[in-house]
Structures are given as structure tokens and as C-alpha cells.
DRENDO-1510 file (C-alpha; in Angstrom, 1 decimal, always signed):
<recs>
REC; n; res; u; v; w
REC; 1; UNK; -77.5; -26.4; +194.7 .
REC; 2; UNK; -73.8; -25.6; +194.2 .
REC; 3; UNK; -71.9; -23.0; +195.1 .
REC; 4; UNK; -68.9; -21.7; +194.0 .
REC; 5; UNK; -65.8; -19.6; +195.9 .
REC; 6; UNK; -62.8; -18.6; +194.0 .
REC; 7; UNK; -59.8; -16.1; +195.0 .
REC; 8; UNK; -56.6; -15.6; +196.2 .
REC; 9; UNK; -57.7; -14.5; +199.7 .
REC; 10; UNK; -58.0; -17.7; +200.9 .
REC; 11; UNK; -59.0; -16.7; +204.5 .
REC; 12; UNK; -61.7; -14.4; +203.1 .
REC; 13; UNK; -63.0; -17.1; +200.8 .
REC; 14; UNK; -63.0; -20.0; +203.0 .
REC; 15; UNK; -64.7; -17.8; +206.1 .
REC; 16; UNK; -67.6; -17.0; +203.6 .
REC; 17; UNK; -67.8; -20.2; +202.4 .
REC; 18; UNK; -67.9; -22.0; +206.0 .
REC; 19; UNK; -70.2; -19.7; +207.4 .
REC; 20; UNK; -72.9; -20.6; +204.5 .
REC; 21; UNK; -71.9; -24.2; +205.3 .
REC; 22; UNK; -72.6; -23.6; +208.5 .
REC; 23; UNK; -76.0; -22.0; +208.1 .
REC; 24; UNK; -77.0; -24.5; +205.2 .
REC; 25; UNK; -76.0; -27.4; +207.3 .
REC; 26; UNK; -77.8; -27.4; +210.5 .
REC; 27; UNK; -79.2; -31.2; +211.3 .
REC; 28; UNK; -77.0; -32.3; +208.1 .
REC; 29; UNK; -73.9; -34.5; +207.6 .
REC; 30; UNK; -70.8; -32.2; +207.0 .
REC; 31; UNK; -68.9; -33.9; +204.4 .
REC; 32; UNK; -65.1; -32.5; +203.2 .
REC; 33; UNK; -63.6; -32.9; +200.6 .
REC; 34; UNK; -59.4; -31.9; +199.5 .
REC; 35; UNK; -57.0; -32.1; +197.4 .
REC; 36; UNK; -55.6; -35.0; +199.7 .
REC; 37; UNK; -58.1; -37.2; +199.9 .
REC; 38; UNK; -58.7; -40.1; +197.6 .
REC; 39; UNK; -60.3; -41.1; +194.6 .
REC; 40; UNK; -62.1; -43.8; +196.5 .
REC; 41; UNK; -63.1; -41.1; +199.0 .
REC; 42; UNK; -64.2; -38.3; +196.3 .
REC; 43; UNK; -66.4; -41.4; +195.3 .
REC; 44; UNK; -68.0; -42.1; +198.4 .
REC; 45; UNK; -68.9; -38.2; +198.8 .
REC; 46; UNK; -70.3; -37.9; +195.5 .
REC; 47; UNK; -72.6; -41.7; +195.5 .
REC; 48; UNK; -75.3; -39.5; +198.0 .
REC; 49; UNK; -76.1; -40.6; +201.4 .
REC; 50; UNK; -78.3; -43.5; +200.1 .
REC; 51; UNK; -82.6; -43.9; +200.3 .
REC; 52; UNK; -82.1; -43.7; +204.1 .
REC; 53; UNK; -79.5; -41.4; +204.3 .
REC; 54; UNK; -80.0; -38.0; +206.3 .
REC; 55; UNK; -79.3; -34.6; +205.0 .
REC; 56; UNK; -76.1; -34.0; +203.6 .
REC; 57; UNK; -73.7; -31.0; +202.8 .
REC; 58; UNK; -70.9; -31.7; +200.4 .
REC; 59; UNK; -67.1; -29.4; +200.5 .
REC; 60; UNK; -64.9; -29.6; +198.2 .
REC; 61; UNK; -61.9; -27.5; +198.7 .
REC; 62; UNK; -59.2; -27.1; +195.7 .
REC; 63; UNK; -60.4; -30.6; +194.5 .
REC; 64; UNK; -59.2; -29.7; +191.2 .
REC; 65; UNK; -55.4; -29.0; +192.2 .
REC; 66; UNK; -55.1; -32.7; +192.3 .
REC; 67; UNK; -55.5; -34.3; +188.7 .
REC; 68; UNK; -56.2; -37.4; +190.0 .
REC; 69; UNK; -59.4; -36.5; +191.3 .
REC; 70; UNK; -60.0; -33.8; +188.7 .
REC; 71; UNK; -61.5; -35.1; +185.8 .
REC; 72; UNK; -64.0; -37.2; +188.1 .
REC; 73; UNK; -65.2; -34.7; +190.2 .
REC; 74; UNK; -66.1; -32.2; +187.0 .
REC; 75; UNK; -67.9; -35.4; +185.6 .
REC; 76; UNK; -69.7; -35.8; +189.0 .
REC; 77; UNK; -70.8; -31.6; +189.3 .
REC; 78; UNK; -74.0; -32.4; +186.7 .
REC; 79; UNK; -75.5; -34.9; +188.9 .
REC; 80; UNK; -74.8; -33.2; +192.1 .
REC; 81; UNK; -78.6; -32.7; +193.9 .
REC; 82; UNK; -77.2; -32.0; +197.4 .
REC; 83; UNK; -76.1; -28.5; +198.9 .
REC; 84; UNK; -72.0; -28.6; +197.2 .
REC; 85; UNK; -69.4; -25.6; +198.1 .
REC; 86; UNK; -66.5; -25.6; +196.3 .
REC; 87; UNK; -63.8; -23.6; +196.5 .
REC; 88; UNK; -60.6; -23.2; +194.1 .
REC; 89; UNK; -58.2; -20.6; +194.8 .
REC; 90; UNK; -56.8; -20.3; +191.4 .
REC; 91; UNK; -58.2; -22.0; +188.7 .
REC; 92; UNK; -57.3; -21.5; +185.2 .
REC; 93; UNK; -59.9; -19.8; +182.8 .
REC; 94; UNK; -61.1; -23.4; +181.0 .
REC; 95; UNK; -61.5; -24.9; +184.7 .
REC; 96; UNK; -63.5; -21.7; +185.7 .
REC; 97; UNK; -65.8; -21.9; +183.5 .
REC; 98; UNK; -66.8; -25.3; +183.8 .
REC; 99; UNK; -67.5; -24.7; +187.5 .
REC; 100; UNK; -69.4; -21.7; +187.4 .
REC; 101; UNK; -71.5; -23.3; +184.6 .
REC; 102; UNK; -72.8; -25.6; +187.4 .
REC; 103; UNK; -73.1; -23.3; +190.2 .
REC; 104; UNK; -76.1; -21.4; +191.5 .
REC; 105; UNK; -73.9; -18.8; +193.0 .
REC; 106; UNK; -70.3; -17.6; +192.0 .
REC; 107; UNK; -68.3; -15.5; +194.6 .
REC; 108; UNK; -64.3; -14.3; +194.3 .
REC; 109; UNK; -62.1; -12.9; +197.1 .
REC; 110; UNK; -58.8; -12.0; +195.8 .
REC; 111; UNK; -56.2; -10.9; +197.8 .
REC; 112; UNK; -55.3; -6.7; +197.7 .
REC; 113; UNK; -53.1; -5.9; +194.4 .
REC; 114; UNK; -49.5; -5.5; +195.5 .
REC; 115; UNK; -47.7; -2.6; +194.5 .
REC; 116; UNK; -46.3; -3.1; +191.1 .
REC; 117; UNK; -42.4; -2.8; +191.3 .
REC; 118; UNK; -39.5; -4.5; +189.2 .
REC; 119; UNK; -41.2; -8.1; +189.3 .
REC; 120; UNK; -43.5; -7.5; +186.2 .
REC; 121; UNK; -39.9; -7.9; +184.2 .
REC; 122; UNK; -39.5; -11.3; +184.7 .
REC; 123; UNK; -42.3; -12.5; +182.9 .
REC; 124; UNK; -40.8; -10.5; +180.1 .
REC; 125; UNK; -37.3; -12.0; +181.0 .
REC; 126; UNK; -38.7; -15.9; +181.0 .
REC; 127; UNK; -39.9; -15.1; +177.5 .
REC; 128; UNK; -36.3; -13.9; +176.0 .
REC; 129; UNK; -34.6; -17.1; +177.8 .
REC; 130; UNK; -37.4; -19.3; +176.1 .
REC; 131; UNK; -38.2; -20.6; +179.8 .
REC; 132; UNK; -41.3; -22.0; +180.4 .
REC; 133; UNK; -41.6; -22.6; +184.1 .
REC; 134; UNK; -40.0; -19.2; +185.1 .
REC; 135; UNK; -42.9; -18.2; +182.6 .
REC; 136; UNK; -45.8; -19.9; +183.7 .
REC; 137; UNK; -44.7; -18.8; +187.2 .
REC; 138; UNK; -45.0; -15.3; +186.2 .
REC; 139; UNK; -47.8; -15.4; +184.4 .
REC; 140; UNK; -49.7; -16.8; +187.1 .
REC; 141; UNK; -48.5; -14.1; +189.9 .
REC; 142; UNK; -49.8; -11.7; +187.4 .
REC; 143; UNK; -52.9; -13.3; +187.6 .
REC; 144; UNK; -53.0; -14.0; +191.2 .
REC; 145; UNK; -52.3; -9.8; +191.2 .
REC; 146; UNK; -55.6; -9.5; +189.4 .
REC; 147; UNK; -53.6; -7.6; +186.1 .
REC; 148; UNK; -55.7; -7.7; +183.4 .
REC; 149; UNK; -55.1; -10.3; +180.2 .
REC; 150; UNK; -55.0; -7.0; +177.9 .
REC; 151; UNK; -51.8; -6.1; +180.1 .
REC; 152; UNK; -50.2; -9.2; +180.4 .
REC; 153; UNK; -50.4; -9.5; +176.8 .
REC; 154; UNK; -49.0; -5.9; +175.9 .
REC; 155; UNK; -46.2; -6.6; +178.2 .
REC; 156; UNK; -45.3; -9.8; +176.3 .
REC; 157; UNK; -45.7; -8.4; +172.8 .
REC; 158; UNK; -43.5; -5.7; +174.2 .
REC; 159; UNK; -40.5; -8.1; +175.3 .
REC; 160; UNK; -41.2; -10.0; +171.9 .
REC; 161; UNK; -40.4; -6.6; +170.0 .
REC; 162; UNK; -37.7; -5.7; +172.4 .
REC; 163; UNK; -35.7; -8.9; +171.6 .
REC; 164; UNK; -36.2; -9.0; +168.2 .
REC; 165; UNK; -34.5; -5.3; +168.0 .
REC; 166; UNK; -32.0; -6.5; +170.0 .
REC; 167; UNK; -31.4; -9.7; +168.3 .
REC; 168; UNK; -28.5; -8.1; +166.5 .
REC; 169; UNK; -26.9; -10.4; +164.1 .
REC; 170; UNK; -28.4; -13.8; +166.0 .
REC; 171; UNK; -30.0; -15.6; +163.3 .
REC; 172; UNK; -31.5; -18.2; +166.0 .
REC; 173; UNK; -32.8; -15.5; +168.3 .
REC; 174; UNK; -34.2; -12.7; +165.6 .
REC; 175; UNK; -36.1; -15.8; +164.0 .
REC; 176; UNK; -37.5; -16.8; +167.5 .
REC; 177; UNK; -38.3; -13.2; +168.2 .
REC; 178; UNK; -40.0; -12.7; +165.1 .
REC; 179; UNK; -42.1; -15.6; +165.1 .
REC; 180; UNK; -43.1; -14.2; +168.6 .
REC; 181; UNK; -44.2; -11.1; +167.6 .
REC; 182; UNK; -45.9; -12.6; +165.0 .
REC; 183; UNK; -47.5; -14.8; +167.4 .
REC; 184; UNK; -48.6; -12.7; +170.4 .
REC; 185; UNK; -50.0; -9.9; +167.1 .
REC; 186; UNK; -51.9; -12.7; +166.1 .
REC; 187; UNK; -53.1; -14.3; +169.8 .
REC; 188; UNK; -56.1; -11.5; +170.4 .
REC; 189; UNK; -57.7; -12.1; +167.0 .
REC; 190; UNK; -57.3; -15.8; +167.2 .
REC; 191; UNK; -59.3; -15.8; +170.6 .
REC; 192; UNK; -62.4; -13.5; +169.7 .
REC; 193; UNK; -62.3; -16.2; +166.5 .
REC; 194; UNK; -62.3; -19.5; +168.8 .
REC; 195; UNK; -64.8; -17.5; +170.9 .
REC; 196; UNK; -62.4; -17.9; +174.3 .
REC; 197; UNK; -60.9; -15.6; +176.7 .
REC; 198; UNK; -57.8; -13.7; +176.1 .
REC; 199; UNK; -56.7; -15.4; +179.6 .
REC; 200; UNK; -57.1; -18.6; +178.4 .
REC; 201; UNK; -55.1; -18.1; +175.1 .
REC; 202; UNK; -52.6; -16.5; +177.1 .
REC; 203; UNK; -52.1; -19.9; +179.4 .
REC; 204; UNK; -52.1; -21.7; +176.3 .
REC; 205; UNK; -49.5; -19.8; +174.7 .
REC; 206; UNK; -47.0; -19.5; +177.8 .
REC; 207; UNK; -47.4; -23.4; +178.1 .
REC; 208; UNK; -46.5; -23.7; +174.7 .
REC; 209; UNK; -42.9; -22.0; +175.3 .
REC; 210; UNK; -40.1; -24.0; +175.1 .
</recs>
């Protein structure tokens, strides 16, 4: 049975998920899993303890943070018959989903909303300059703040706007701008069409900025 812990408030999150580790693995081997270990190690966790093995208790703690180990450990999730706990602090929407289509039991701890201030402007700042890190950096504080998709894609259809009035006599940047617009009009549409979360479009979409 897997079970799956999510959130920002990683103390919250962790001290939920130890304490049903805890109770789920009396008389069992506790076996940990992280970012840092290695493939050859992620292996050895997920090949079970063998015909005369004793119980076992798998963690695996922002597994998914390290690529390397990724794409194995999702591969490994469907065949998983021992007691799993996973946890992932921030995982994009496609990655979500595939790990909450495996547990048994989903629980999120994010940490308090922040008061909003002057900050929500640099995502809106990143798009004008056409800079992607600053961008994806942004986008994912506003997530981390728990702001709703719908809002983080009003504020970026805003700046879009905003630019292209401003554009002025720029060729370059008014044609940018209104391909943006264009864009980010078209991005809710296109995701109730492809059947995925606006979140998810969103990611693609600031990844996409150059």
C-alpha cells in the first residue's frame, strides 16, 4: 500500500509521514530512500526483501527531485506490494498525478500563504524581459504560496496586455507581446481540450519562454 505526502510544510509533512511509518512498521525493516542515494541503491529497495526476507517498510523522500532516479522509481510504483511512503515537497502537476494514481492515501501540508506584497510583479517582470529562469522561479513561489492557476494566469495575460500597450513603436517587442496575448487567450481553452490542468499548461508555457 502506498502512501503519498506532498506540501511545502515540510516539517508538518514529514512528522505525519514518520509517525505512520512508525506505527506501520513495528517488527519491520525501515528502509529510506533520497534524493542522494543511488540508482544502484533505489534498486536494492525496490527488488523486495527476498522469499525469506522479513517485513519491510519502504521511504522515499523527494526521490523524484533527482532525475537520475526519477524515471525508475515511477516505473517501480506499479509493482510496489510492500507498505511505500513517499513524500515530494513540490512536484509539478504531470508528476502529481502519476503518484497519487498509485497511492491508497494522498495527504498535503502546505506551508501558511504569505502576505501578498510587491513580489507577485516579478513574475510579470520575467515575462516582459523574455527570462525564463527568473520566470519559472516565480511561477513556482506562486505555487509554493498555494495561488490559484486561474490567478497566475490572469496576472500573466495582464503583463502580456500591459507590454503590448506599451510596446510603443518596437516592432520586436509589440510582435512578442502580441503573440503573448494571443497565447496566454488561447492557453485555458487549449487545456480543457487536451483534458489537462491549467497548472500544468501553465509550467509548460513558462518553460517554453525564451
Amino acid at each position: 500500500m502506498i502512501h503519498l505526502y506532498l506540501g511545502t510544510d515540510r516539517d508538518k509533512a514529514r512528522a505525519a509521514m514518520n509517525a505512520a511509518v512508525t506505527k506501520a512498521g513495528k517488527g519491520a525493516e525501515v528502509i529510506r530512500i533520497t534524493d542522494a542515494h543511488t540508482l544502484d541503491d533505489l534498486h536494492a529497495a525496490l527488488r523486495g526483501g527476498g522469499m525469506f526476507g522479513g517485513k519491510r517498510v519502504l521511504v522515499f523522500e523527494n526521490v523524484c527531485t533527482n532525475p537520475d532516479l526519477c524515471d525508475v522509481f515511477l516505473g517501480a510504483l506499479a509493482s510496489v506490494e510492500e507498505d511505500a511512503f513517499i513524500y515530494e515537497e513540490k512536484p509539478l502537476a504531470d508528476l502529481r498525478k502519476k503518484l497519487e494514481k498509485h497511492a491508497e492515501t494522498t495527504e498535503k501540508f502546505d506551508a501558511p500563504k504569505k502576505e501578498r506584497g510587491t513580489d507577485i510583479f516579478v513574475l510579470a517582470n520575467a515575462l516582459r524581459r523574455g527570462d525564463k529562469k527568473a520566470l519559472w522561479v516565480g511561477y513556482m513561489q506562486e505555487v509554493g504560496k498555494g495561488s490559484a492557476p486561474e490567478m497566475v494566469h490572469g496576472l500573466l495575460f495582464w503583463a502580456a496586455k500591459d507590454m503590448l500597450l506599451k510596446a510603443g513603436s518596437n516592432v520586436a517587442t509589440r510582435t512578442r507581446a502580441a503573440e503573448l496575448v494571443a497565447e496566454l487567450a488561447e492557453l485555458p481553452h487549449e487545456s480543457r481540450r487536451r483534458g489537462e490542468d491549467l497548472e500544468y499548461a501553465l509550467e509548460r508555457f513558462a518553460l517554453a519562454q525564451a
